[in-house]
Backbone as a printed PyTorch tensor [residue, N CA C, xyz], in Angstrom:
tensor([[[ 16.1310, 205.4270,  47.1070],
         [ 17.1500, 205.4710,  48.1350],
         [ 18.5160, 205.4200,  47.4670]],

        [[ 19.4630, 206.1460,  47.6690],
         [ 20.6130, 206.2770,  47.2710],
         [ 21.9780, 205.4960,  48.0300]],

        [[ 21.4940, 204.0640,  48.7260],
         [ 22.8680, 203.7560,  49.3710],
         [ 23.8410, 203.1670,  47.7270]],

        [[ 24.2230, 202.6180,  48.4650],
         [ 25.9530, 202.5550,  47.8110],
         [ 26.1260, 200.9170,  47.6710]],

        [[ 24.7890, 200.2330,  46.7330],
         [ 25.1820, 199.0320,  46.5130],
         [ 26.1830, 198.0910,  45.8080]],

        [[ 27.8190, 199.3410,  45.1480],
         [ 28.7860, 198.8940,  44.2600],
         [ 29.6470, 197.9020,  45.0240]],

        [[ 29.7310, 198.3740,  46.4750],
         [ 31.7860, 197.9930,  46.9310],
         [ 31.4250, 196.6960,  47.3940]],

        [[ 30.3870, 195.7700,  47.6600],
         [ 30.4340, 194.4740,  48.2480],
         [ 29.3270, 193.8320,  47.7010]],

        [[ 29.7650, 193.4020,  46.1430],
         [ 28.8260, 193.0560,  44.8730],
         [ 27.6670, 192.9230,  44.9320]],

        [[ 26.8210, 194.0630,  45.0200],
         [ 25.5110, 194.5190,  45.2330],
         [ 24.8490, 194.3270,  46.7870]],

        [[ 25.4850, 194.5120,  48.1310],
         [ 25.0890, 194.5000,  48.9600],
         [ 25.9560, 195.1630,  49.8990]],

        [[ 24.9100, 195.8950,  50.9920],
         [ 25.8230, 196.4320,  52.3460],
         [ 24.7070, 195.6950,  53.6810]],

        [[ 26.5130, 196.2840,  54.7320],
         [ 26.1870, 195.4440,  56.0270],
         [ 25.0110, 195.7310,  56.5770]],

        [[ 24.5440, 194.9940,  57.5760],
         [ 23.2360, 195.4740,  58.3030],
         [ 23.5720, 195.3090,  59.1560]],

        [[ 23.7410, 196.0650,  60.7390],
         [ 24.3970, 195.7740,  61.6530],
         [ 22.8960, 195.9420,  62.8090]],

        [[ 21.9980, 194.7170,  63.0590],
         [ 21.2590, 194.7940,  64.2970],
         [ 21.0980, 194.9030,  65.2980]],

        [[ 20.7980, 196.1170,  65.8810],
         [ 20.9260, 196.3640,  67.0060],
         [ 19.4940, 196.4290,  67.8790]],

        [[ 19.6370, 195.8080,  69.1840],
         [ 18.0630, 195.8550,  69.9150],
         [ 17.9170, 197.3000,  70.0750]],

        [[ 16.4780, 197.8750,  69.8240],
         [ 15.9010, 199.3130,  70.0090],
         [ 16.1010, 199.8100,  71.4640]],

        [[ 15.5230, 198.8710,  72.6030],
         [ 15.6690, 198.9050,  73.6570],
         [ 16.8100, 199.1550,  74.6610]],

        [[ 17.6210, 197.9520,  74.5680],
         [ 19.2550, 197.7380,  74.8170],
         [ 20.1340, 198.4550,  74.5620]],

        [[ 20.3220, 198.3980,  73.2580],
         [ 21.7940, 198.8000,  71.9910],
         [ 22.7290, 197.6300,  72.2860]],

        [[ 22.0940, 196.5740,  72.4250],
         [ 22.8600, 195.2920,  72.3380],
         [ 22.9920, 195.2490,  70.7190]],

        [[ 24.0560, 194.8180,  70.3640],
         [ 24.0420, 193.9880,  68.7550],
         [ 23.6180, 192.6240,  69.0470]],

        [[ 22.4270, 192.4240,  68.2100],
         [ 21.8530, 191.1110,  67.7600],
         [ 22.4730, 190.2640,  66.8470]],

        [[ 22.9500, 190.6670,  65.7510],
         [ 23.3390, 189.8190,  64.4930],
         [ 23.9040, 191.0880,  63.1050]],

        [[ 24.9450, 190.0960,  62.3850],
         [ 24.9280, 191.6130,  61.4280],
         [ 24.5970, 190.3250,  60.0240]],

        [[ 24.0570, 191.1700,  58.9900],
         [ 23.5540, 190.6700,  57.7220],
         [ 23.8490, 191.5140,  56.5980]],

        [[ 23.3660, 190.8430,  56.1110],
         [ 23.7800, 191.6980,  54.1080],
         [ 22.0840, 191.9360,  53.6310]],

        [[ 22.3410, 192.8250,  52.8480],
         [ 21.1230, 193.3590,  52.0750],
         [ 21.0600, 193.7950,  50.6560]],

        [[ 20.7170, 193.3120,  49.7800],
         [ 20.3350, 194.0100,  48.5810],
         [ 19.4240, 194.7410,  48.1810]],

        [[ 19.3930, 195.3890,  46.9520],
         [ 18.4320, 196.4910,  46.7420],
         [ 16.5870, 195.7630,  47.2090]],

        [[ 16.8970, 194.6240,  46.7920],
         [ 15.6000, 194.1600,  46.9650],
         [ 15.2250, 193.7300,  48.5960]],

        [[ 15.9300, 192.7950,  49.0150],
         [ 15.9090, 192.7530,  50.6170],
         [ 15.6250, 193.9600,  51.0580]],

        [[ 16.3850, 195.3240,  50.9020],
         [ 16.0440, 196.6180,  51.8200],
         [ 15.0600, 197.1420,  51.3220]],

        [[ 14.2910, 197.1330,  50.1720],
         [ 13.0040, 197.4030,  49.9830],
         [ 11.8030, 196.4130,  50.8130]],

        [[ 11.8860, 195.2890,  50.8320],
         [ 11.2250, 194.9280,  51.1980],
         [ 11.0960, 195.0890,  52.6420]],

        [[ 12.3570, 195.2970,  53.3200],
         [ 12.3660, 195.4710,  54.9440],
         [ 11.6610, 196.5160,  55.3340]],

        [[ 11.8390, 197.5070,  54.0180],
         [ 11.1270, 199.3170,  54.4550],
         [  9.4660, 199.1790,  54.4310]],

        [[  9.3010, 198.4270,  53.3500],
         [  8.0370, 197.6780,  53.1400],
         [  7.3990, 196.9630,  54.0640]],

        [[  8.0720, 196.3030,  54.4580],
         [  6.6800, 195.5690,  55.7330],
         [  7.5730, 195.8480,  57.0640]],

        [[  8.6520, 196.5100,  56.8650],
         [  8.6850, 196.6150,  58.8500],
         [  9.1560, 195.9430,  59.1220]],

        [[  9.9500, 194.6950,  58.6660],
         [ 10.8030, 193.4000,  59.2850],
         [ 11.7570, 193.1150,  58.2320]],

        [[ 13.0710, 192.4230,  59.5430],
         [ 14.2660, 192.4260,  58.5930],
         [ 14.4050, 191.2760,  57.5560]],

        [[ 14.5890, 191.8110,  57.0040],
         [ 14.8550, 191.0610,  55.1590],
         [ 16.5170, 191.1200,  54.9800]],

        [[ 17.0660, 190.0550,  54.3040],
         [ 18.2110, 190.1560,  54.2900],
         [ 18.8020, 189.0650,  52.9750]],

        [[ 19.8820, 189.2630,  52.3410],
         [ 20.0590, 188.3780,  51.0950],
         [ 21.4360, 187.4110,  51.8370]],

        [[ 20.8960, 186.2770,  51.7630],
         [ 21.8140, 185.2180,  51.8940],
         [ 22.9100, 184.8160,  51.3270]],

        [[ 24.2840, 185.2490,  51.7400],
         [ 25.5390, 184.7830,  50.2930],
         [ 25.6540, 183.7960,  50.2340]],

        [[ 24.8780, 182.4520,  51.3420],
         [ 25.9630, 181.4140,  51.1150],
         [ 24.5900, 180.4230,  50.3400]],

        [[ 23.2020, 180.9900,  50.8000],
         [ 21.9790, 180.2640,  49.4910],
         [ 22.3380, 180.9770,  48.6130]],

        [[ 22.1750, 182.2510,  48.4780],
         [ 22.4910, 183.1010,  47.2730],
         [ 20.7160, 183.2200,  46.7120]],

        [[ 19.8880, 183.8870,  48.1730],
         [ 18.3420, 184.1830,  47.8920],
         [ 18.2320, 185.0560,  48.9100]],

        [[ 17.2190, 185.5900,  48.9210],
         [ 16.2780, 186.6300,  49.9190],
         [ 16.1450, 185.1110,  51.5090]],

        [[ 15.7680, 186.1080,  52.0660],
         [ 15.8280, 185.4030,  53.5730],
         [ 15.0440, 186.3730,  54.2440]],

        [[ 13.4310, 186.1020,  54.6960],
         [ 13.0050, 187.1990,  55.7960],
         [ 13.0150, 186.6530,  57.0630]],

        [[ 13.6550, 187.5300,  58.0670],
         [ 14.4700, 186.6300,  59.0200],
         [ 13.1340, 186.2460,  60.0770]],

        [[ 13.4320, 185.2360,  60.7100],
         [ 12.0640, 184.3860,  61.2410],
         [ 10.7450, 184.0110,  60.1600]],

        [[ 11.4560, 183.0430,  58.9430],
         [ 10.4930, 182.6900,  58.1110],
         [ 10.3260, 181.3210,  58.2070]],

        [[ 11.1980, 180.8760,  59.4280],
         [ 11.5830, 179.2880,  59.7890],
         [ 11.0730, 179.2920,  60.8290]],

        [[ 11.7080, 180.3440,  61.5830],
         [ 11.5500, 179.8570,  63.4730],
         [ 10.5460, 180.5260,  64.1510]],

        [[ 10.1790, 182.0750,  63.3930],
         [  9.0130, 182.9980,  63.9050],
         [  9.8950, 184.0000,  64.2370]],

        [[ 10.6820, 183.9500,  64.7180],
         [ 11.9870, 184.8610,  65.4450],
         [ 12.2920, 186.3900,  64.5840]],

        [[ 11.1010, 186.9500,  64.2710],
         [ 11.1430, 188.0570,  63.2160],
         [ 11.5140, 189.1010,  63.9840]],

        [[ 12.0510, 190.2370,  63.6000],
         [ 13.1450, 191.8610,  63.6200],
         [ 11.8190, 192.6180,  63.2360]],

        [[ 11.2980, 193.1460,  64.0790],
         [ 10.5970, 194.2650,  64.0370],
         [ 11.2130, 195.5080,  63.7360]],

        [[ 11.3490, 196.4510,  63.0210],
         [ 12.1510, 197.3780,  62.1990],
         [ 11.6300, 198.7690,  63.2840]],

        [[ 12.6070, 199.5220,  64.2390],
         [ 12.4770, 200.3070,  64.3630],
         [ 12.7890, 201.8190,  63.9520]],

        [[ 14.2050, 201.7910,  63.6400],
         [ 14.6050, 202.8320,  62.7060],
         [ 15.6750, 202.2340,  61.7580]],

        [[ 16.3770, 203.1940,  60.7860],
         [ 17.1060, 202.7760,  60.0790],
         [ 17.9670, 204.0960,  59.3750]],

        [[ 19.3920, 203.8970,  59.9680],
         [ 20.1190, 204.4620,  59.4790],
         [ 21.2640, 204.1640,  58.6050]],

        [[ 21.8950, 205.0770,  58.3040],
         [ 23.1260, 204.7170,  57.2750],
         [ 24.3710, 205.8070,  57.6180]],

        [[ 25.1870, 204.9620,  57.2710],
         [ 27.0300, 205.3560,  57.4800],
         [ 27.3340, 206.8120,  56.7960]],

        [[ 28.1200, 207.1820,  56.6970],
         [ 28.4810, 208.6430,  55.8040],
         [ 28.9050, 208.2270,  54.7550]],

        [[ 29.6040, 206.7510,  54.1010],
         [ 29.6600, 206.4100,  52.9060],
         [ 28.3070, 205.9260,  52.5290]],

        [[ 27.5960, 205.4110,  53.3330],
         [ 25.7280, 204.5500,  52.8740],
         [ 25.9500, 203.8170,  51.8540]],

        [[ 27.1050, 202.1890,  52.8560],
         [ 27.2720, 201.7800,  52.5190],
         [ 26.9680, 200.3530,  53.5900]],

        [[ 26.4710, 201.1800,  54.2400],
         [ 26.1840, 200.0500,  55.5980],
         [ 25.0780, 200.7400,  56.4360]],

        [[ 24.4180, 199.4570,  56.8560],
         [ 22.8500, 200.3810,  58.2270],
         [ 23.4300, 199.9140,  59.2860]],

        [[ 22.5610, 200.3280,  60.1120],
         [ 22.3150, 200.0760,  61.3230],
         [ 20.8400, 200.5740,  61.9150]],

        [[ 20.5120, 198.9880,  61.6670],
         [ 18.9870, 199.0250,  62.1800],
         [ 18.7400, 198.7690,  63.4050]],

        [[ 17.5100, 199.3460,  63.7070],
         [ 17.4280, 199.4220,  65.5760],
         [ 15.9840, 198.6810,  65.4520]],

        [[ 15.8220, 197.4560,  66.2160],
         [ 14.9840, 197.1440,  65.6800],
         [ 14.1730, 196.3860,  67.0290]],

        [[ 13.2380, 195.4280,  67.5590],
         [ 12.4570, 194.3480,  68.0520],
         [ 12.3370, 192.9400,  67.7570]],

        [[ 13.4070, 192.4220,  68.3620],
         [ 13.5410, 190.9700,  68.1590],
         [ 12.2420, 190.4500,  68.5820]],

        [[ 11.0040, 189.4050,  67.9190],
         [ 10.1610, 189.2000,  68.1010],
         [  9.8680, 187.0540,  68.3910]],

        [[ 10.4520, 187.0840,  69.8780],
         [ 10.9090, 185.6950,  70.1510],
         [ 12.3240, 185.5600,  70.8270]],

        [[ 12.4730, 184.3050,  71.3240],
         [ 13.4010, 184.2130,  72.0430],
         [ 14.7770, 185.1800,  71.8940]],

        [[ 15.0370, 185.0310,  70.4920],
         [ 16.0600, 185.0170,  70.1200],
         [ 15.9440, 185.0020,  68.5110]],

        [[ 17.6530, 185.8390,  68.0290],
         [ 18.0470, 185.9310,  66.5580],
         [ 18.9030, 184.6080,  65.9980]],

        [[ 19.6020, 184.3690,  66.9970],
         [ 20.7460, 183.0380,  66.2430],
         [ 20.2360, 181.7850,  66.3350]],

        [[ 20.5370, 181.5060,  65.1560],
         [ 19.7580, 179.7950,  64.7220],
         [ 20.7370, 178.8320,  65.6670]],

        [[ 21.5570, 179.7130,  66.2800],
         [ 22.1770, 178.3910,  67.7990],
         [ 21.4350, 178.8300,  68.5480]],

        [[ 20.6640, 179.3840,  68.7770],
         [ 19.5780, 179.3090,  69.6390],
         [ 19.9920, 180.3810,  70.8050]],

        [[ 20.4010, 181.5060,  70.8060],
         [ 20.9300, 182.7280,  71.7880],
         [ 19.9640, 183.6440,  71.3820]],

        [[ 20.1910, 184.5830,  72.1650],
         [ 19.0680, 185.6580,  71.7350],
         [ 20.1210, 186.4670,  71.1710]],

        [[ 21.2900, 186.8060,  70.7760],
         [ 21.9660, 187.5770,  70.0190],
         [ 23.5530, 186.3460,  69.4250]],

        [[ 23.5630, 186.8290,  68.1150],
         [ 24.7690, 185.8500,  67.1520],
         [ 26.1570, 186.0610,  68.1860]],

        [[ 26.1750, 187.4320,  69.1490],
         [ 27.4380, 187.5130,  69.5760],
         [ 27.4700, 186.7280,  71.3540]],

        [[ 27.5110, 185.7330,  70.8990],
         [ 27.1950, 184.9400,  72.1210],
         [ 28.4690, 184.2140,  72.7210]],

        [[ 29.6770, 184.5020,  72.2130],
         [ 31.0220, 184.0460,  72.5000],
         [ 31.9360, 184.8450,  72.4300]],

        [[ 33.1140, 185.0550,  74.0050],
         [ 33.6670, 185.8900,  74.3630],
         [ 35.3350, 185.2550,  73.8980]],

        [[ 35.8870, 186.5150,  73.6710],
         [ 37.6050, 185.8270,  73.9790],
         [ 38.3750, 185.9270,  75.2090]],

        [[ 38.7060, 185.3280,  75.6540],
         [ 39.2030, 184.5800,  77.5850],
         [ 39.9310, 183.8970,  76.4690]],

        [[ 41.4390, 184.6330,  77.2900],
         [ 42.8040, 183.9320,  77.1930],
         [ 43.1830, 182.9390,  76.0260]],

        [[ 42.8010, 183.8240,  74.7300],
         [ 42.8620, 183.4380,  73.2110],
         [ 42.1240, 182.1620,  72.9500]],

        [[ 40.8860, 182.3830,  73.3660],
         [ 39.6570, 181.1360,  73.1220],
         [ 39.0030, 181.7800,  73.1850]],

        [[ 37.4580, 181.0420,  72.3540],
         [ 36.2710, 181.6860,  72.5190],
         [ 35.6090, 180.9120,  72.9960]],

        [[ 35.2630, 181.3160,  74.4530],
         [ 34.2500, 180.9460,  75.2180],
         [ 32.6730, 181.4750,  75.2270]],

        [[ 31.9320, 180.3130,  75.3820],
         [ 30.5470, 180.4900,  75.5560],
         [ 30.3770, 181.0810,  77.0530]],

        [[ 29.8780, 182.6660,  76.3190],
         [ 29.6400, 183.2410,  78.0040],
         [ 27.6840, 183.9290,  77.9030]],

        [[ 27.0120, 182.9440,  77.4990],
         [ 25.8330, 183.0770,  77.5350],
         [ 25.0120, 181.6910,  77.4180]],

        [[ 24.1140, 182.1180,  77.7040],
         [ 22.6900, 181.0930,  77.9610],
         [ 22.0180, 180.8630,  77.2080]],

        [[ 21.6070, 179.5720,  75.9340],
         [ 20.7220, 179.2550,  75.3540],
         [ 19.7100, 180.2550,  75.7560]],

        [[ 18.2470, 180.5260,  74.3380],
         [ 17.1870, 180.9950,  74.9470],
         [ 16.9280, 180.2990,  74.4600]],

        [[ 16.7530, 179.3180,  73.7350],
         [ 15.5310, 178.3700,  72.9330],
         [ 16.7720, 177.4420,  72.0330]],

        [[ 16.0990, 176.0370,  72.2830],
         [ 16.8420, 175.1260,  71.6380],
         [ 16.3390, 174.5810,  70.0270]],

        [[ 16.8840, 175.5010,  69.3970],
         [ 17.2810, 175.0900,  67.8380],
         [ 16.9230, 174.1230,  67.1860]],

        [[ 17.1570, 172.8280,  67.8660],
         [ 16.3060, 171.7040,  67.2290],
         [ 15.0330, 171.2030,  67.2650]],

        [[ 14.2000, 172.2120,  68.3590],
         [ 12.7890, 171.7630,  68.1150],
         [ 12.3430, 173.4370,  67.3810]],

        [[ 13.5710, 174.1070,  66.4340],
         [ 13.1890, 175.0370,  65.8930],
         [ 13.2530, 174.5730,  64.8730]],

        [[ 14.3170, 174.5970,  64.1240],
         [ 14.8300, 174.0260,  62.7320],
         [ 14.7390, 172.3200,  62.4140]],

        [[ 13.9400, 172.0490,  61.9570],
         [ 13.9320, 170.1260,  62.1220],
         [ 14.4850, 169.7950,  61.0100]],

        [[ 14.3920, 170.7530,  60.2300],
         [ 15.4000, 170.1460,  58.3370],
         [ 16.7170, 169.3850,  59.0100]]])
């Protein structure tokens, strides 16, 4: 595969989008190895900057990205995967999508509904 792992020190964006919807779920980073492995088994894989490791997403909560297609930018330097959220929800606050807060009158308000509460997900 020929993307363009130079301009954001060995990784591009992953921008998740539900297959169904075209809601955005969550956006992530990927390295050569994460996006092999995602092409590889069908679920999203993604490299963590702030562990600084691989991460296959729902390897904690179950909450795994079923991989439906996968495209790339005209630089292919970024995807956009269309994919099957498999469980409540993608965000470890417990929403079914990371973009779960609106801006109303230069604040960000919570304009969505828990799907599953986080702490009987994550107990670390």
């Amino acid at each position: 595969m020929d993307l363009d792992f130079t301009k954001l020190d060995g990784l591009v964006t992953a921008v998740i989008q539900d297959y169904k919807s075209g809601r955005i779920l969550m956006v992530g980073y990927m390295n050569e190895e994460s996006f092999r492995i995602t092409r590889e088994t069908g679920f999203a894989c993604f490299y963590s900057r702030s562990r600084q490791k691989l991460w296959l997403k729902g390897e904690t909560s179950g909450h795994k990205i079923a991989i439906k297609s996968i495209q790339t930018d005209c630089d292919k330097d970024a995807l956009l995967i269309q994919g099957e959220e498999l469980g409540p929800g993608v965000c470890h606050d417990g929403y079914q999508s990371c973009f779960y807060r609106t801006l109303q009158d230069n604040q960000w308000v919570v304009t969505e509904t828990q799907t599953y509460d986080p702490k009987s997900v994550y107990k670390a």
